[in-house]
Structures are given as C-alpha cells and as structure tokens.
C-alpha positions as CSV (number, residue, x, y, z in Angstrom):
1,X,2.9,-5.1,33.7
2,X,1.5,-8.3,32.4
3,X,2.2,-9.2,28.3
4,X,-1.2,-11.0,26.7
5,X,0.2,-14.1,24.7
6,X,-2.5,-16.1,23.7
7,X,-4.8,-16.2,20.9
8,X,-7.3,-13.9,22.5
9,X,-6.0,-10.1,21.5
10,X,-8.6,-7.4,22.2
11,X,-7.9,-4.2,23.9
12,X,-10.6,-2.2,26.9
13,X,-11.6,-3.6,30.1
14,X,-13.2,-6.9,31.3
15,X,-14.0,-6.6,35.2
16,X,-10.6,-5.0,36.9
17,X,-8.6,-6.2,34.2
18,X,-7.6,-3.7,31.0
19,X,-6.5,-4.2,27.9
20,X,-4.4,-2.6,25.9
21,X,-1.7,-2.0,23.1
22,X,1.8,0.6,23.3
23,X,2.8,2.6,20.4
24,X,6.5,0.8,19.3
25,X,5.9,-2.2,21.5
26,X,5.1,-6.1,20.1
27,X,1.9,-7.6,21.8
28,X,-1.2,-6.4,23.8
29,X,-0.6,-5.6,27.5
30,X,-2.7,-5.7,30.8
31,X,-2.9,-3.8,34.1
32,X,-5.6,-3.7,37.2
33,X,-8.0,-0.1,36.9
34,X,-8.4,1.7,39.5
35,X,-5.7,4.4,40.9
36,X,-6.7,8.4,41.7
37,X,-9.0,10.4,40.0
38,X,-8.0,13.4,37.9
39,X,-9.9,16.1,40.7
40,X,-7.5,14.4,43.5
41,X,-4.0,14.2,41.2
42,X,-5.1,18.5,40.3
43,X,-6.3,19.1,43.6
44,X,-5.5,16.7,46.8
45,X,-2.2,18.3,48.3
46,X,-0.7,15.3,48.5
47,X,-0.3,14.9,44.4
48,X,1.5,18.0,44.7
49,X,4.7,16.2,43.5
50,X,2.9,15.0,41.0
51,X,1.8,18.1,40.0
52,X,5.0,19.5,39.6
53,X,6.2,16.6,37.7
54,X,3.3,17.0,35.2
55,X,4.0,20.0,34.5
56,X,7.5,20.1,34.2
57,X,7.0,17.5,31.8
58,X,4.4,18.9,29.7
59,X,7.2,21.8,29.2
60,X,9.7,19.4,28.0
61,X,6.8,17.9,25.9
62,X,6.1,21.5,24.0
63,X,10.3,22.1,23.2
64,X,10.9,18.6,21.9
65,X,7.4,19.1,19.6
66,X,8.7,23.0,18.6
67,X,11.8,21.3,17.2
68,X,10.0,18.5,15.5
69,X,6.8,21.2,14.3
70,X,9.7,22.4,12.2
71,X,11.8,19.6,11.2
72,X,8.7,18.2,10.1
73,X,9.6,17.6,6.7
74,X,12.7,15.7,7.0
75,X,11.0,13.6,9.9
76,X,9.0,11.7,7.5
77,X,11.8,9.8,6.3
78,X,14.8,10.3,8.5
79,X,13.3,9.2,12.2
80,X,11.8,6.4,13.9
81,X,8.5,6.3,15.9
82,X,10.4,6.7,19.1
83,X,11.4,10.1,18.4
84,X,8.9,11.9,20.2
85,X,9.5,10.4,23.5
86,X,13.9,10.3,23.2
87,X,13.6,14.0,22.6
88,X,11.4,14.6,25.4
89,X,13.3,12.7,27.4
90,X,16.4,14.8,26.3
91,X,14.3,17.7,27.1
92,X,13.9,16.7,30.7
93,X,17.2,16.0,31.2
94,X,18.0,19.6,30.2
95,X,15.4,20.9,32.4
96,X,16.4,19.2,35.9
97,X,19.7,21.0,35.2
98,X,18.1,24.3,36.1
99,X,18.8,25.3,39.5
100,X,16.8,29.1,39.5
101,X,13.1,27.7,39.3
102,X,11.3,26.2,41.8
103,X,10.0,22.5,41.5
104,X,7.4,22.7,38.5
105,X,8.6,25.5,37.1
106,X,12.1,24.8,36.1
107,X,13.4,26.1,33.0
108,X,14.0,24.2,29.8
109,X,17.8,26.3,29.0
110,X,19.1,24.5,26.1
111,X,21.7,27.3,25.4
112,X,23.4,26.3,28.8
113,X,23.9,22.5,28.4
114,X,23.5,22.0,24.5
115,X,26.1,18.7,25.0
116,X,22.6,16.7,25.6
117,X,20.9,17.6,22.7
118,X,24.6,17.7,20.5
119,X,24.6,13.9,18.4
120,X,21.1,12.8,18.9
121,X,20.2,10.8,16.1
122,X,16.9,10.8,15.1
123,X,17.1,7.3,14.0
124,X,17.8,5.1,16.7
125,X,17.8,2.1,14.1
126,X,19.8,3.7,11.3
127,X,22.8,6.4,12.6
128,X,24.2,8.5,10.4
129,X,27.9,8.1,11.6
130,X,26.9,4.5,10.2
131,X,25.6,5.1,7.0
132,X,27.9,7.6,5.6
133,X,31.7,7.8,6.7
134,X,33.2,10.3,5.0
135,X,34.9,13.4,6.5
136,X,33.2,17.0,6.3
137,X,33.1,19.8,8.1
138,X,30.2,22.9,9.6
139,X,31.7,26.1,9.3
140,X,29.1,28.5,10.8
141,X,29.0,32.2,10.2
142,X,29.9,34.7,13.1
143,X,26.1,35.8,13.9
144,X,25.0,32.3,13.8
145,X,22.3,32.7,11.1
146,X,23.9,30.3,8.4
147,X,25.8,27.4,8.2
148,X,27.9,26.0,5.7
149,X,28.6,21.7,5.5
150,X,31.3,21.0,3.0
151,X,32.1,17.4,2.0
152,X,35.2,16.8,-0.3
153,X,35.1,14.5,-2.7
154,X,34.6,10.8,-1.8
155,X,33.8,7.4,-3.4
156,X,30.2,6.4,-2.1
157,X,31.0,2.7,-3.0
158,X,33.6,3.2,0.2
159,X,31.8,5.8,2.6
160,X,28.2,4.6,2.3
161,X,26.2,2.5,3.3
162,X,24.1,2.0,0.4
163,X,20.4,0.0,0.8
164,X,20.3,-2.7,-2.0
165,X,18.9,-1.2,-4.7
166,X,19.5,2.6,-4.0
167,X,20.6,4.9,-7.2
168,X,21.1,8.3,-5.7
169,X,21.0,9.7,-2.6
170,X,21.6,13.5,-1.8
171,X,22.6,15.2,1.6
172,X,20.8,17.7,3.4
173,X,21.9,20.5,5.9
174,X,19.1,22.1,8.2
175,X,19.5,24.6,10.7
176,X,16.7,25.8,13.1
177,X,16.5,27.7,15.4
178,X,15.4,27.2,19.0
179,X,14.8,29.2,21.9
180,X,15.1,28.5,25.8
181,X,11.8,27.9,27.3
182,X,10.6,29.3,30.5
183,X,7.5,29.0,32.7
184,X,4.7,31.6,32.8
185,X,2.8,32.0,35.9
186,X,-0.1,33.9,34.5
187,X,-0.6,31.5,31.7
188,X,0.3,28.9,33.8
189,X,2.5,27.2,30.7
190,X,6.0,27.1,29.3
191,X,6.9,29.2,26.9
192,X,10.1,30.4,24.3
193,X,11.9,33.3,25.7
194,X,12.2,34.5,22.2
195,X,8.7,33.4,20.5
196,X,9.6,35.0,17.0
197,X,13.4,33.6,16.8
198,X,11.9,30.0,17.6
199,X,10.2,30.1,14.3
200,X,13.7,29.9,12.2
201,X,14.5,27.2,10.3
202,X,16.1,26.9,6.9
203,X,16.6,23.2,4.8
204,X,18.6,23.0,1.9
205,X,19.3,20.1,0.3
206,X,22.6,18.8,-2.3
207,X,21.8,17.4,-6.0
208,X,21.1,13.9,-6.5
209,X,24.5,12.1,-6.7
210,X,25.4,8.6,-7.9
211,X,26.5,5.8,-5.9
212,X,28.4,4.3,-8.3
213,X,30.7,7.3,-9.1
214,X,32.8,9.8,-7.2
215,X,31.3,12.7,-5.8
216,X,31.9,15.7,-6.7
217,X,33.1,18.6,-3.5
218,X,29.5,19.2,-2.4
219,X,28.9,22.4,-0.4
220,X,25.4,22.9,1.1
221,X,24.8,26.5,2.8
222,X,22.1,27.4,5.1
223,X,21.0,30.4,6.1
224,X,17.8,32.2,8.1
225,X,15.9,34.8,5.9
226,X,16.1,37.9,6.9
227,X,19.4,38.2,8.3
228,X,17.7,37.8,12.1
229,X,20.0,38.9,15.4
230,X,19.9,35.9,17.8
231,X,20.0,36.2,20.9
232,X,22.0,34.3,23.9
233,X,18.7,32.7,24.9
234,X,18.4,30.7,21.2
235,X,20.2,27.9,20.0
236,X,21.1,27.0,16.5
237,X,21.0,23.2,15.7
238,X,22.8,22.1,12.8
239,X,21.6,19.0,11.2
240,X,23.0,16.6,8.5
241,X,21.0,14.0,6.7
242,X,21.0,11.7,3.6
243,X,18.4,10.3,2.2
244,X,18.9,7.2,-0.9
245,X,16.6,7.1,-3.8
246,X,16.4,4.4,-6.8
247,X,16.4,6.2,-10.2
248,X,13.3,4.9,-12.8
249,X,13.1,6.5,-16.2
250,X,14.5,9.6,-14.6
251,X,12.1,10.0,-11.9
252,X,13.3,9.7,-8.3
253,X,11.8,7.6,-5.8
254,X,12.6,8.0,-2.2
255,X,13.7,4.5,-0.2
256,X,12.0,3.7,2.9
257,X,15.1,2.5,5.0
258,X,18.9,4.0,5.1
259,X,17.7,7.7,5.7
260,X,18.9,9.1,8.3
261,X,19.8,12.5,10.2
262,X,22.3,13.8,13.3
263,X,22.1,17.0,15.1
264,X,25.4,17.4,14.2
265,X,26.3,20.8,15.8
266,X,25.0,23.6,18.2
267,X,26.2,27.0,18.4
C-alpha cells in the first residue's frame, strides 16, 4: 500500500488511483480501485471462503462490541483507539479454537479458552502493571456474581506512576458478565447463548485518595444485582483500573493520560 507524502493531502479517487486516511495511522494512503463486486463476494461460489471468513468475523465483531457496549463508561478514559480492532482480534483467536462448527459458523467459547482474553490491557500505550505496582488480590465469591479487590496499604509516591500534576486518583473494580456466542442458522447471525446473563455488569469505584500520603486498606466489592445463577456458558471478567485526577478548590478533574484498566481475572 503506497503512503502520500507530499504537500498534496486529499482523500477519494482521481482516475484508478484512491485516496484515503486509516483511523490510528499518521499520513494519507493510496491503492488502485477495482477488485469484486459485493453480488460476486455474496454470491459467486468461488468467494465462498470469503464468505465464511466474513462472517466468522462479523461474530467476533458483535462479542468484542458486547463487552465494550458495557464497559462503555470506563472506556472513555482508560483505552486507546485501537481497542476495537485488538479485542476483535482476541475474539477471533478464540473462535478458530472451536473445533464443533463448520467453517463460518464456528463458535466464539470464551468460557473454554479465557487465557486469551485474561491480561488484555485496554491501553496498549499506558498498562496498568506499569502505572501502579502495588500488590492486591481478587477474591471472587463461590457463584461468581461478586468480586471483591483488596489493596493493603501502600505509599503512592513508591507504587505509582503518577502524571505530573495529578492530585488524586481512585481505583475501580468492574465485573461483567459475558456469554459464549454461537451461530444461528435461521437468523443467520451470531448470538449469546445466554442473552439475559450477557447484560451483567456491575462498576464500583474506591474514594479519591492522595498521592502524596499513604493509603489507607482499600477494599472495592462488586457484585451483579439480583443475585443471578450463571451458567457454564458465561464468563465473568474482572477488571481493575485507576484513573488520576488534579484537585481545584475541591472539585475533581479527570487527567487525560495515566488511566488505565486490565482484565485482571476470569472465572
């Protein structure tokens, strides 16, 4: 793929030539038009590989976005731009595990190989192991609707790594819940095995704390209204985060680097 570097930046098409910019990249880029139409790729039997791949991958698509629809909030300051395509990518890696599907119709089974999804940091610029060192530890309950993160006290001044300017920061501990996705030939789409248990998620965040003073023990506990049953076909991600904020006549604002967030467990 040709990179445009003159002075000349303009994206659409001029004669075979087109134009154009990618999300996360520097620069304008060119290719040649042309290639299949979108009758032959649906159509012309020999796109079915294609096919397959397309819709295998419009699967993985769907999971990644059900555990960002509800991670949304934390998103905003925690990821990078990127994190769309790393957790569908993650997504696919989980699905060509599945050896019970045809081609194109292969499960997405997180519950089965949850070490892919286990560490992921949604910040590819800023990890959490990175930004705050000190020891703490995920004590889940039995049935797997709460989750408790309990860090004992520690001197941020040593086990942070505090943005110039920062005041506070405070931790957060999410779980939510995600189910196993399957394909449905009627519908001709993937969909959770367990629609209703995919919907659980539950944030809950510590008080602001100093960074110039020790902590306090902070426990953080977690738990899905309702007391739900989860089955063996959902997954319950744990994540940690931290977010830094600069104190100004008592109001809090929110930094826009240093945030960060792990998937720090699956059970």
């Amino acid at each position: 793929m040709a990179r445009q570097k003159g002075v000349m930046k303009y994206v659409g098409t001029i004669g075979d030539v087109r134009h154009f910019k990618i999300k996360g990249n520097q620069g304008y880029f060119a290719g040649m038009i042309g290639g299949p139409t979108g009758e032959q790729i649906a159509t012309a039997p020999e796109f079915a590989r294609t096919r397959e791949n397309m819709n295998e991958f419009a699967g993985c698509a769907m999971v990644g976005k059900s555990l960002r629809v509800y991670l949304a909030s934390l998103l905003k300051s925690m990821a990078d731009n990127q994190v769309t395509g790393r957790l569908t990518a993650i997504m696919k890696k989980i699905n060509l595990e599945d050896g019970s599907e045809a081609r194109g119709q292969r499960a997405v089974l997180i519950s089965t190989v949850p070490q892919y999804l286990e560490g992921f940091e949604f910040n590819r610029f800023v990890s959490f192991g990175g930004t705050i060192t000190a020891p703490f530890t995920i004590t889940p309950t039995v049935e797997r609707d709460s989750s408790t993160v309990v860090f004992q006290p520690f001197n941020p001044l040593s086990y942070l790594n505090i943005p110039s300017g920062a005041t506070h920061f405070r931790l957060v501990n999410a779980i939510s819940a995600i189910s196993d996705f399957q394909f449905n030939a009627t519908t001709g789409g993937y969909e959770p095995k367990e629609p209703v248990l995919n919907e659980l998620v539950d944030i809950k965040y510590s008080a602001f704390i100093p960074v110039n003073a020790v902590t306090p023990a902070i426990t953080i506990t977690s738990a899905f209204a309702g007391s739900p049953t989860l089955t063996s076909d959902v997954s319950v991600l744990n994540v940690i985060g931290i977010e830094f904020f600069q104190d100004v006549n008592g109001n809090k604002y929110l930094f826009s680097q240093g945030n960060c967030m792990k998937i720090c467990k699956i059970f």
